[in-house]
Kinemage of the C-alpha trace (Angstrom):
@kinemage 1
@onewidth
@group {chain A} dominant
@subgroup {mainchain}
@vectorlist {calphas} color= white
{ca unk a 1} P -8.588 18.524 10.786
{ca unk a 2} L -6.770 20.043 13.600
{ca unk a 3} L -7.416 16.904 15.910
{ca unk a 4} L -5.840 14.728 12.990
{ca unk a 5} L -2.858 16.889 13.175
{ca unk a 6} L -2.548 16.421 16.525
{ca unk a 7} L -2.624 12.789 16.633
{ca unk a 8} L -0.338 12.444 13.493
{ca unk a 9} L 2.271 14.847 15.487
{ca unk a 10} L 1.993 12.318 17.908
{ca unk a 11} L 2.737 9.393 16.007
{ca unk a 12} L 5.543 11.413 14.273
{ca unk a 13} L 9.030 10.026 15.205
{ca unk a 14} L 11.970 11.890 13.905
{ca unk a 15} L 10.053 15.000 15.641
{ca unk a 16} L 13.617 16.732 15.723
{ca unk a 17} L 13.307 17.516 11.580
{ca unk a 18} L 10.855 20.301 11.995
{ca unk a 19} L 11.699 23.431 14.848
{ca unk a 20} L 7.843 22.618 16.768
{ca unk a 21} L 4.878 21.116 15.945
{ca unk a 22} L 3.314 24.231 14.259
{ca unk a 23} L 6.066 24.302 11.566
{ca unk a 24} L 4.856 20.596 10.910
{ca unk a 25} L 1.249 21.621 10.275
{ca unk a 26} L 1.890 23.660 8.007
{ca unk a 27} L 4.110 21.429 6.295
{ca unk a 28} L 1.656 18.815 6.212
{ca unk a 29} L -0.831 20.833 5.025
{ca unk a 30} L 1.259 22.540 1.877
{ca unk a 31} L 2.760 18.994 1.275
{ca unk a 32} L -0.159 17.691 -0.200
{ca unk a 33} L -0.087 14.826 -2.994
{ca unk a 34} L -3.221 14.087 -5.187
{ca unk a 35} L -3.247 11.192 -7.378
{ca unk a 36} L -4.995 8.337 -9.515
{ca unk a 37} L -4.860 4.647 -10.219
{ca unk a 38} L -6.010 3.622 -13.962
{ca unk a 39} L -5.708 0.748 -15.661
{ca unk a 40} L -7.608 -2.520 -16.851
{ca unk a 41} L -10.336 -4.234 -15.192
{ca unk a 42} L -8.587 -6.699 -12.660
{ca unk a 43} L -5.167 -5.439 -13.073
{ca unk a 44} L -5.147 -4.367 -9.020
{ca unk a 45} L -5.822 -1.101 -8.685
{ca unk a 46} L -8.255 -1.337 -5.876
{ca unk a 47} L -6.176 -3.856 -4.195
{ca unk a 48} L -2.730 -1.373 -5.291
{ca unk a 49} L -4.487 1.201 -2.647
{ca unk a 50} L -5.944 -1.461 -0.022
{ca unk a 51} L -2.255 -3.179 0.426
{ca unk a 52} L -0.749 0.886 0.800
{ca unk a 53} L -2.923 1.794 3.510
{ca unk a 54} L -3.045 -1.776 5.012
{ca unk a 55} L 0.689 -1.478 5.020
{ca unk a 56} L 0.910 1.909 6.841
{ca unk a 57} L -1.381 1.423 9.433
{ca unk a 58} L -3.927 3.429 7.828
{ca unk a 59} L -7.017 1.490 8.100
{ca unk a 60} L -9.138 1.986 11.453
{ca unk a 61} L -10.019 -1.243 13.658
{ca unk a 62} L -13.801 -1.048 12.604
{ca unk a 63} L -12.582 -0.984 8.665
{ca unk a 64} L -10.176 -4.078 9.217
{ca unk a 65} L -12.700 -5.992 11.256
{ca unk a 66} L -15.439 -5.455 8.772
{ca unk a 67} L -13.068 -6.724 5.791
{ca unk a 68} L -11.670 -9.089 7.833
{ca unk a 69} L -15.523 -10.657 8.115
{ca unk a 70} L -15.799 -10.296 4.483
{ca unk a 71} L -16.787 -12.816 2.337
{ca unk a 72} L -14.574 -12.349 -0.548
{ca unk a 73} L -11.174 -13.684 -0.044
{ca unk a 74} L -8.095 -13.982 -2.290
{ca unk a 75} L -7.248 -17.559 -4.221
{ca unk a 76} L -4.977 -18.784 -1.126
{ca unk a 77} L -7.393 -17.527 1.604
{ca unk a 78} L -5.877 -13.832 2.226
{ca unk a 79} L -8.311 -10.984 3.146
{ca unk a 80} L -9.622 -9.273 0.125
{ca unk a 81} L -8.101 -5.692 0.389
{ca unk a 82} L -9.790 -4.334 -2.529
{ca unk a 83} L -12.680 -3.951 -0.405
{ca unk a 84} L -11.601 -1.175 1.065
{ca unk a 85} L -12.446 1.331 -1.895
{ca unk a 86} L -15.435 -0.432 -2.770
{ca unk a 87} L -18.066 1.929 -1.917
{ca unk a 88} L -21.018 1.032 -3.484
{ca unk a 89} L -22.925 -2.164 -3.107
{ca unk a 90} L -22.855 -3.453 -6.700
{ca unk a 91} L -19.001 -3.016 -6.751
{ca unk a 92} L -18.382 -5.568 -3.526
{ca unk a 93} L -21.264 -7.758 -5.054
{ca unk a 94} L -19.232 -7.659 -8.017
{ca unk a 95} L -15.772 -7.453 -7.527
{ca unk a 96} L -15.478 -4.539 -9.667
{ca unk a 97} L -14.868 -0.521 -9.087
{ca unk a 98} L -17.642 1.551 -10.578
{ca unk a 99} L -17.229 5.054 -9.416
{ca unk a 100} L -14.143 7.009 -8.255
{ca unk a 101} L -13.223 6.316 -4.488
{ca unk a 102} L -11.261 8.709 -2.486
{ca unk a 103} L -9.102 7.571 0.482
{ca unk a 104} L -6.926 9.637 2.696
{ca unk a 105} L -3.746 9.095 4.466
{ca unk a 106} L -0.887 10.419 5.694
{ca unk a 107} L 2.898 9.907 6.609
{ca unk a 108} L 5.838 11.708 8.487
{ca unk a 109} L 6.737 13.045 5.246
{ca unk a 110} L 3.244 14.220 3.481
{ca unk a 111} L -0.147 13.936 3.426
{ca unk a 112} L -1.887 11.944 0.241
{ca unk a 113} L -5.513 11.919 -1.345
{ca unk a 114} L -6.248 8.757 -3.815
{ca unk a 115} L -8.483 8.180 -6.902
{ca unk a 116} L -9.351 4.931 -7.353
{ca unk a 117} L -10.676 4.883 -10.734
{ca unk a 118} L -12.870 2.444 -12.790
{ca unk a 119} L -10.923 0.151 -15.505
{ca unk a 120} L -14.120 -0.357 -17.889
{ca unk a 121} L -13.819 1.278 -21.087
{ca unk a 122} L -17.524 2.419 -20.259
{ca unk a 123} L -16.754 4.454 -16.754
{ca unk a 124} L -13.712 6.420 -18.612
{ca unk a 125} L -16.260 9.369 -17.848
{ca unk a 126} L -15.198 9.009 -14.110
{ca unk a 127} L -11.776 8.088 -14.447
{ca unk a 128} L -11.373 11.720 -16.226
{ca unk a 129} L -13.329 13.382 -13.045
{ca unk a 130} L -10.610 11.880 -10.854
{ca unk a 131} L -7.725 12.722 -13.406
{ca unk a 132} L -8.499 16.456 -13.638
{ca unk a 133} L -7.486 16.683 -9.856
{ca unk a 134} L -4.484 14.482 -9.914
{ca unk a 135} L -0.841 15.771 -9.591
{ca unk a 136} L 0.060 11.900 -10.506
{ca unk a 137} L -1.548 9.160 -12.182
{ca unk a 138} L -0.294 5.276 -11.626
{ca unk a 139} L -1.095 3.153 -14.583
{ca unk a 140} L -1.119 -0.436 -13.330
{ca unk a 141} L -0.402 -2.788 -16.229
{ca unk a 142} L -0.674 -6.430 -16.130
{ca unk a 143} L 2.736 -8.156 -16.336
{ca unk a 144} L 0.914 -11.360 -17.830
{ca unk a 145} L -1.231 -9.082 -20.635
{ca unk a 146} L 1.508 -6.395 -21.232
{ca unk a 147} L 0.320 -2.652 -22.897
{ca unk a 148} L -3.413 -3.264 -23.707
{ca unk a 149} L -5.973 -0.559 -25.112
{ca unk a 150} L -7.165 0.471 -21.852
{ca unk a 151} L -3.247 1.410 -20.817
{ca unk a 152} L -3.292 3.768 -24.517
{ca unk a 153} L -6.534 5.205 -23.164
{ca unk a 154} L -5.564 6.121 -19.717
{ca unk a 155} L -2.073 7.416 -21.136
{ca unk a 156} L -3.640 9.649 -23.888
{ca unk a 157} L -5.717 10.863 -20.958
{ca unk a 158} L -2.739 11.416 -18.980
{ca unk a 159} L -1.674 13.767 -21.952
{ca unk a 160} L -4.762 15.532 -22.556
{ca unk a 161} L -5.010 16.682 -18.676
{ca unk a 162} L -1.239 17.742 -18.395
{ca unk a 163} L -0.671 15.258 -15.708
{ca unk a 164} L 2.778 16.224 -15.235
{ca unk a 165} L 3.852 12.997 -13.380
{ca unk a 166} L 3.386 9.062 -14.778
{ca unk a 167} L 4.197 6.327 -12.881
{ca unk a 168} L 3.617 2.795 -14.680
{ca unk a 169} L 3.350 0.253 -12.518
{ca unk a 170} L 3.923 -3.320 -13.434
{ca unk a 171} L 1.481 -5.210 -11.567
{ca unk a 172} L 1.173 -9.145 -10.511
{ca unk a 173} L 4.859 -9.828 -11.084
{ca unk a 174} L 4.523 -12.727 -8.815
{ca unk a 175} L 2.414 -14.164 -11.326
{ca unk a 176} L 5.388 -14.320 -13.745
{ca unk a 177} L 7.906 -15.250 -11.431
{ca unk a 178} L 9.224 -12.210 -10.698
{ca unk a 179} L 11.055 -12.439 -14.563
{ca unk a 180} L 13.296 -9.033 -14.986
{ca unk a 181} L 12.977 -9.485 -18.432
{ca unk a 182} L 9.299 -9.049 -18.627
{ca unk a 183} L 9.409 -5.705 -16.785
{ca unk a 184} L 11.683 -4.861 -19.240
{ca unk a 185} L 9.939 -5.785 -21.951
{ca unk a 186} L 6.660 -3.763 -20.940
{ca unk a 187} L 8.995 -0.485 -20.179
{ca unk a 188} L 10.408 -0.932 -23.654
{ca unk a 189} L 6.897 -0.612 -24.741
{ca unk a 190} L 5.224 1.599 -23.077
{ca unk a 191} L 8.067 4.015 -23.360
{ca unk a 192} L 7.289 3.753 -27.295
{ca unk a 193} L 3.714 5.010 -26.541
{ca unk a 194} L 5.151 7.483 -23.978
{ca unk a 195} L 7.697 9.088 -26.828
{ca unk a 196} L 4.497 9.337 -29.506
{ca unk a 197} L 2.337 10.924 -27.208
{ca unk a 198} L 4.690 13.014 -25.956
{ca unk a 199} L 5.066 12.144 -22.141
{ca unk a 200} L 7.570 13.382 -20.168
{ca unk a 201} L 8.127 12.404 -16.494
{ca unk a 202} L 7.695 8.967 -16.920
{ca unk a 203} L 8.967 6.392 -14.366
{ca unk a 204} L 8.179 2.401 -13.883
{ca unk a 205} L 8.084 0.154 -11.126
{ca unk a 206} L 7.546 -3.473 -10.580
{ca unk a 207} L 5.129 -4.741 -7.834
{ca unk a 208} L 2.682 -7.096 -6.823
{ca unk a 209} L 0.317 -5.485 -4.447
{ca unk a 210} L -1.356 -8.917 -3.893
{ca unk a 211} L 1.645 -9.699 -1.699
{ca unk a 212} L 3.089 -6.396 -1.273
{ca unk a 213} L 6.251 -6.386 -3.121
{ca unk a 214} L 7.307 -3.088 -3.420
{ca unk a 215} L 4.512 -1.356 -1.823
{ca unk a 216} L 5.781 -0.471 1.566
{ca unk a 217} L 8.721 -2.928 1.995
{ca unk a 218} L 11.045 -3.414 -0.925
{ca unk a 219} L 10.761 -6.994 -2.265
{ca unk a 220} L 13.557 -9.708 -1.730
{ca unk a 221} L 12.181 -11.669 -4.594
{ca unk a 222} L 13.149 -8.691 -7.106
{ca unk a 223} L 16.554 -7.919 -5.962
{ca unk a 224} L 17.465 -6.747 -9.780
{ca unk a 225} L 15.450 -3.584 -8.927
{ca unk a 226} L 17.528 -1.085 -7.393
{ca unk a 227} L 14.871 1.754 -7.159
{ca unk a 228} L 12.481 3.271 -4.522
{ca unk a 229} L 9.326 1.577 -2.666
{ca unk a 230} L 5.725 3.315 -3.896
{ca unk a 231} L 5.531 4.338 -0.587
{ca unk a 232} L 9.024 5.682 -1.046
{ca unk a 233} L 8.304 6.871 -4.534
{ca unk a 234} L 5.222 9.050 -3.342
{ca unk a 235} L 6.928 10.875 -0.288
{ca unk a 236} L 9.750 11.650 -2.378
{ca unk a 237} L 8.365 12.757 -5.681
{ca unk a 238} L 8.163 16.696 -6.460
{ca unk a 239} L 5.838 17.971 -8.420
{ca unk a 240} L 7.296 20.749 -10.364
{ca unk a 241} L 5.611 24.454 -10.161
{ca unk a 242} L 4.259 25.091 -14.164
{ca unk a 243} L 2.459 27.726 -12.573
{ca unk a 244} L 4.737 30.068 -10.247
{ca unk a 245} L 3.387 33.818 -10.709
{ca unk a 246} L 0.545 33.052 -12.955
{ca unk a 247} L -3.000 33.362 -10.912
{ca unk a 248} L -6.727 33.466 -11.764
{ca unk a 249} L -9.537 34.218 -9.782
{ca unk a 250} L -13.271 32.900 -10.493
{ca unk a 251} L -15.918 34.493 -8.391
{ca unk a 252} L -17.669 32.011 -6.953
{ca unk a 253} L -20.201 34.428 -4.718
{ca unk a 254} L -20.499 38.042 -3.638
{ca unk a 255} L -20.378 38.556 0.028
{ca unk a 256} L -22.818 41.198 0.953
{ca unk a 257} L -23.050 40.762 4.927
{ca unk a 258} L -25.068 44.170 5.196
{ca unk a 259} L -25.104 43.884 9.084
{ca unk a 260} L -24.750 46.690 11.538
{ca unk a 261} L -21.261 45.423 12.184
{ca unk a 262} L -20.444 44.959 8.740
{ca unk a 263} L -22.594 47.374 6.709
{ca unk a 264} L -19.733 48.329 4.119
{ca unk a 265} L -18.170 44.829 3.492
{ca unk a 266} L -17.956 43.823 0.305
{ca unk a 267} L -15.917 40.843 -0.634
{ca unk a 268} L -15.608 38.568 -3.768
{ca unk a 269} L -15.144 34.441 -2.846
{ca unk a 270} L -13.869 32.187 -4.775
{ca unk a 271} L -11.370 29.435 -4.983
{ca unk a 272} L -7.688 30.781 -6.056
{ca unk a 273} L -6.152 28.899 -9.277
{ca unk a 274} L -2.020 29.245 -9.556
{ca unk a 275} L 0.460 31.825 -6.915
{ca unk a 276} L 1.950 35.020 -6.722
{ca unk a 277} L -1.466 37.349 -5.854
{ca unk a 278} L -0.790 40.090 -3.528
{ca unk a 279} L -2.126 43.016 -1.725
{ca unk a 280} L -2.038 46.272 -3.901
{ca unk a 281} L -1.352 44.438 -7.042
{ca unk a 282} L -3.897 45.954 -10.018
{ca unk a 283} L -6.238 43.567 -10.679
{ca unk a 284} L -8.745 43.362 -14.282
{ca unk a 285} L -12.205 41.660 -14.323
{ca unk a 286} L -13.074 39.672 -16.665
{ca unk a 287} L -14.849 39.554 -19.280
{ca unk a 288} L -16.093 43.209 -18.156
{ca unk a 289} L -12.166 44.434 -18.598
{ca unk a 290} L -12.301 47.037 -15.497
{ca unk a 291} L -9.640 47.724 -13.638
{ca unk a 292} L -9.130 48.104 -9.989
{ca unk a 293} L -6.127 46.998 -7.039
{ca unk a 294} L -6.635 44.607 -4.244
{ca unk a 295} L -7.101 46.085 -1.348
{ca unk a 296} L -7.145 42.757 1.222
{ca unk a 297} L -7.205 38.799 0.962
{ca unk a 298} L -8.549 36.966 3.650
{ca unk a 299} L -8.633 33.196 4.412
{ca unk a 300} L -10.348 31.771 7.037
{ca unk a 301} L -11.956 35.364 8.642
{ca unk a 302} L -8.022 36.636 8.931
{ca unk a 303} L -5.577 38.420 6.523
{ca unk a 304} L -3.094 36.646 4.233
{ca unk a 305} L -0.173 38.221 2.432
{ca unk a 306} L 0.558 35.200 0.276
{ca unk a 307} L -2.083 32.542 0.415
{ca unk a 308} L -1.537 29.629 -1.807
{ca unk a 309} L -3.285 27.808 -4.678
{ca unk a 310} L -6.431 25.879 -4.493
{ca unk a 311} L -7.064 27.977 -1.211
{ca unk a 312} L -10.357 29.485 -0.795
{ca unk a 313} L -10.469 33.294 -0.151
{ca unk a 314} L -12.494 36.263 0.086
{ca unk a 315} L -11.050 39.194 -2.146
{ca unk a 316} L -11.411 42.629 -1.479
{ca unk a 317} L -10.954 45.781 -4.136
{ca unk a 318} L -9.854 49.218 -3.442
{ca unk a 319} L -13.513 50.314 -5.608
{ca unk a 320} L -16.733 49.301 -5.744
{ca unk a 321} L -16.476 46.926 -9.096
{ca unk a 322} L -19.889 45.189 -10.534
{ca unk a 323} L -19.023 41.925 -10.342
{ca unk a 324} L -21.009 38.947 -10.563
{ca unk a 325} L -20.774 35.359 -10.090
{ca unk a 326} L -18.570 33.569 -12.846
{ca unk a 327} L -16.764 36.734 -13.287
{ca unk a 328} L -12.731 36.452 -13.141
{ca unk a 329} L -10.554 38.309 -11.071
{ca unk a 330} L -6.938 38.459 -12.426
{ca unk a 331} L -3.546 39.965 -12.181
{ca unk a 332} L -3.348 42.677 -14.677
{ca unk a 333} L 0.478 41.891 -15.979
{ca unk a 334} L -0.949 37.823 -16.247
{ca unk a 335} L -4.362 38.351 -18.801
{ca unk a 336} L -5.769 34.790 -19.816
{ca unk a 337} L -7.367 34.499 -23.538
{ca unk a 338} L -11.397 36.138 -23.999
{ca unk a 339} L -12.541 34.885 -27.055
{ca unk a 340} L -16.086 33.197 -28.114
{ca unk a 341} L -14.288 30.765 -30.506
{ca unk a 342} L -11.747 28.317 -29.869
{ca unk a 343} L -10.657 25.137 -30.745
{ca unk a 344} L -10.430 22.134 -27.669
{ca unk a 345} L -9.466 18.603 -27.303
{ca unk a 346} L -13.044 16.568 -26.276
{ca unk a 347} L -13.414 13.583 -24.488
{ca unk a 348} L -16.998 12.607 -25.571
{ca unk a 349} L -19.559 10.418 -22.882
{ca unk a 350} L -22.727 10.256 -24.234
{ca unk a 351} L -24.451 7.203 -25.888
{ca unk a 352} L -25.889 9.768 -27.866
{ca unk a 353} L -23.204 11.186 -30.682
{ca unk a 354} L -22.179 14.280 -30.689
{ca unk a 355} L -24.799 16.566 -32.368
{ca unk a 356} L -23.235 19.915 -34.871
{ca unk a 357} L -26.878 21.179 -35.169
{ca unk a 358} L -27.644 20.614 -30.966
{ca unk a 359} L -27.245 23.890 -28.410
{ca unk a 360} L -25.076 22.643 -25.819
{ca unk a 361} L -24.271 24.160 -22.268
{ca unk a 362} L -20.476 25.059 -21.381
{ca unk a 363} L -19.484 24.980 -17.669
{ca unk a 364} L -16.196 26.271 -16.902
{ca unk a 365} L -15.230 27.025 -13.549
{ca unk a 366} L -18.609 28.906 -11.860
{ca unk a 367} L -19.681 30.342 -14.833
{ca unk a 368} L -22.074 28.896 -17.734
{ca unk a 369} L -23.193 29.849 -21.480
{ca unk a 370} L -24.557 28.228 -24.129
{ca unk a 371} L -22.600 26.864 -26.931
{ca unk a 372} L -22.531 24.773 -30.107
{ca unk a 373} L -20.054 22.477 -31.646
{ca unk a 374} L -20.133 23.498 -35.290
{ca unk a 375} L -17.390 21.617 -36.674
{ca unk a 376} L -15.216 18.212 -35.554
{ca unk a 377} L -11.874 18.641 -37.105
{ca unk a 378} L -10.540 14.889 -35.973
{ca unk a 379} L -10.470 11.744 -33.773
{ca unk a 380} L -7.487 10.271 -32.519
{ca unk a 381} L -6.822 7.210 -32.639
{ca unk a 382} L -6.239 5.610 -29.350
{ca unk a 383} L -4.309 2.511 -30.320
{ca unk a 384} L -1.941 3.886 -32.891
{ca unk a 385} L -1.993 8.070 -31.695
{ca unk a 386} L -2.857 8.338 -35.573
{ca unk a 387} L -5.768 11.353 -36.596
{ca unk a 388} L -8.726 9.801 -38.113
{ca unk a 389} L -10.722 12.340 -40.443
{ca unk a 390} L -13.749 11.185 -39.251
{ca unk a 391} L -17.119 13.621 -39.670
{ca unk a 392} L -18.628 11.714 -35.764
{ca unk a 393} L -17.740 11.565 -32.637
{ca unk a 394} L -19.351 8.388 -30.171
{ca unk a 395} L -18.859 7.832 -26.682
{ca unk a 396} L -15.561 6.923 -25.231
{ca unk a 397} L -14.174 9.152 -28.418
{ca unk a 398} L -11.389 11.835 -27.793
{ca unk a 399} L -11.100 14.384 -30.754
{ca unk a 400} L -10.962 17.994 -31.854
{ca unk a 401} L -13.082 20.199 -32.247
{ca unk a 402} L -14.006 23.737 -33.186
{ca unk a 403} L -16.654 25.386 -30.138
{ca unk a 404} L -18.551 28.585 -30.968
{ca unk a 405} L -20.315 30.084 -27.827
{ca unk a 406} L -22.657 33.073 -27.210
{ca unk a 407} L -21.102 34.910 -24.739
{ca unk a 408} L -16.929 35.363 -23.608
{ca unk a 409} L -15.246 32.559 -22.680
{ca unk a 410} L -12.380 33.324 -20.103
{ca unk a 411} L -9.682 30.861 -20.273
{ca unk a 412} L -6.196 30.232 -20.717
{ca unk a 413} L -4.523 27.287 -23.263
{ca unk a 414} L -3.843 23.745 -22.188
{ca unk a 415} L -0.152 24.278 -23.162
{ca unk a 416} L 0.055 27.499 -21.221
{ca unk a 417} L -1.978 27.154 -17.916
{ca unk a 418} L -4.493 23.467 -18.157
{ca unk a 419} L -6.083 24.723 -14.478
{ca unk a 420} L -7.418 27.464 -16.391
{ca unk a 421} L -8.050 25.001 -19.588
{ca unk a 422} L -10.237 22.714 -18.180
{ca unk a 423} L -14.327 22.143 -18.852
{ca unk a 424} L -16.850 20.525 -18.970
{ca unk a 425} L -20.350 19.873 -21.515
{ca unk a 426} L -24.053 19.556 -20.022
{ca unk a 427} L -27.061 18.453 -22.202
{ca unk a 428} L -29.821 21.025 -21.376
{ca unk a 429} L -32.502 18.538 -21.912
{ca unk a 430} L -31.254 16.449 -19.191
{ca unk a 431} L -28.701 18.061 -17.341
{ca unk a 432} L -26.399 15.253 -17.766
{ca unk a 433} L -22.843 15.676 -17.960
{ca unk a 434} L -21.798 14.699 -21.943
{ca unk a 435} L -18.428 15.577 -22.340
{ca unk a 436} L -14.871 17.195 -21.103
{ca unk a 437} L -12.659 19.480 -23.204
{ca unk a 438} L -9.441 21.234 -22.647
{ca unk a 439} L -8.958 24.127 -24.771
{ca unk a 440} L -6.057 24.103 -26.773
{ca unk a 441} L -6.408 26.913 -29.742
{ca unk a 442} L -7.870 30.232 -29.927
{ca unk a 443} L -9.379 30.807 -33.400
């Protein structure tokens, strides 16, 4: 990491916008943006990301000489870019994504970490996993096929995961001539769908990454759009805090050295959710409800005063506190919802249906406990947003549902904090991941 930094101060060239080159670390490594591409099966995504890192010099020589000796070439002869986020075989065999790929890069202005997800209805499974770590999500539509199913899908997704930001990008305009009016005509729509799902931060941009209008450069076949690059669009967008002074702390692991330099130390880690935790502030663990202050953070073997979310720390208490793994460690003037009953928003993957009778597995954060589904309540409907009063739930079906489970949940409401909303549902027969939830009512 530090050798990246190094070489990207390097490359940096208005060096005289940060006081040294440790300022700029730390900038770059606060200023991070995570986020996904969704949409239909050929509507670019994978080629979206290839032509933004192609573009910026991201690629290493070895990467562009191995696409470059690709087979698979574009319609006039044009390297393939797609390639580049096709990790497994049977996507570059097939010219399809399968699996969420991750890609890295980097500017002057911030650092970036991309989901490429899968467009088939029947890998929606893995476009969620990418989602539910995504400040943004880009929804490519087709500017031939306008707002299809898949774009409802991926929105109502969008929704369920509080992904704050949406950026819609109209895809393959060079395939309709660069025509203003059809960009038009698919903002119109989509901001219809946007309204009834209640979307806010919403913006749209026109592109073709095939030729890389409006990726990097700005396109002099669409001079009727006035706006911002994506490149531009990325470096520039804030993300705004929805979770200033609200923090929660799952213990991940007790650290019990018991060396003869450290025979005392007793430390919780864990990964911290939200800002605002602080030395001396009293502290309540959860779902045992004792009480105690914080007597230390540390990152990284050293003290912090204010560390910063998604960090991973080690937390110390002023007493010795039975605590365990999947225990919660949070600030007592902030206390999330303990409750075995609630009602949650489920996003269902099986081929199996959902079962009312079946004993299910809840994993939330680092902590798991059995569970059962008593009661489906409804399904939305993904092409209209209607509620269908439907008594099953298949796979690829989002609905709501009541969850009853043995033990107490610790967790906070979608509308309130979704970090601390988020889960997921494991058969115990075969371990397989079935379903995700966000928890949206306590009852």
């Amino acid at each position: 990491m530090i050798k990246c930094q190094k070489q990207l101060w390097k490359n940096v060239k208005n060096k005289d916008t940060f006081n040294d080159k440790a300022q700029f670390e730390i900038i770059l490594l606060m200023n991070i943006l995570k986020f996904i591409t969704a949409g239909s099966v050929d509507d670019g995504k994978s080629t979206l990301i290839g032509r933004l890192l192609y573009d910026t010099n991201s690629i290493l020589d070895d990467q562009l000489e191995a696409i470059q000796k690709a087979n698979r070439k574009n319609d006039d002869g044009t390297v393939d870019l797609a390639i580049l986020t096709d990790g497994l075989k049977a996507e570059r065999e097939q010219g399809i994504t399968i699996d969420v790929a991750y890609k890295y890069f980097q500017t002057d202005r911030r650092k970036f970490i991309i989901a490429d997800a899968p467009g088939h209805i029947q890998y929606t499974r893995n476009m969620i996993t990418g989602a539910s770590n995504s400040d943004l999500i880009i929804i490519l539509v087709d500017a031939r096929k306008g707002i299809i199913e898949q774009t409802k899908r991926h929105s109502f997704i969008a929704k369920l995961l509080s992904i704050s930001r949406v950026l819609v990008c109209v895809n393959k305009m060079d395939m309709v001539g660069y025509d203003e009016l059809v960009f038009e005509q698919i903002k119109a729509d989509y901001l219809q769908i946007a309204n009834n799902l209640g979307l806010v931060g919403v913006d749209f941009l026109p592109v073709s990454a095939l030729k890389g209008d409006n990726i990097v450069v700005k396109s002099t076949r669409m001079d009727w759009y006035q706006g911002s690059t994506l490149l531009e669009y990325l470096e520039e967008i804030q993300m705004e805090d929805h979770i200033a002074e609200t923090w929660r702390f799952p213990v991940q692991w007790v650290v019990r050295p018991q060396s003869d330099e450290l025979p005392d130390y007793r430390g919780y880690a864990g990964r911290l959710i939200g800002s605002g935790i602080e030395v001396g502030e009293e502290v309540i663990v959860l779902p045992s409800g004792i009480k105690s202050r914080i007597a230390a953070i540390e990152f990284d073997q050293k003290d912090v005063s204010k560390p910063e979310d998604g960090q991973s720390l080690v937390i110390h208490l002023k007493d010795d506190v039975d605590i365990s793994r999947g225990d919660f460690i949070v600030s007592n003037a902030h206390v999330p919802h303990t409750s075995r009953s609630f009602e949650a928003n489920l996003s269902w993957f099986d081929n199996k249906p959902l079962d009312t009778n079946q004993v299910y597995l809840l994993q939330y954060h680092s902590r798991l406990t059995k569970i059962k589904i008593p009661q489906i309540l409804y399904k939305y409907d993904i092409n209209t947003q209607e509620l269908l009063y439907d008594t099953s739930i298949h796979m690829n079906d989002i609905g709501r549902v009541t969850v009853k489970a043995a033990e107490e949940v610790v967790f906070d409401l979608n509308s309130e904090f979704s970090k601390n909303a988020r889960a997921i549902i494991i058969d115990p027969r075969n371990n397989l991941t079935i379903a995700a939830l966000t928890i949206e009512e306590v009852v």
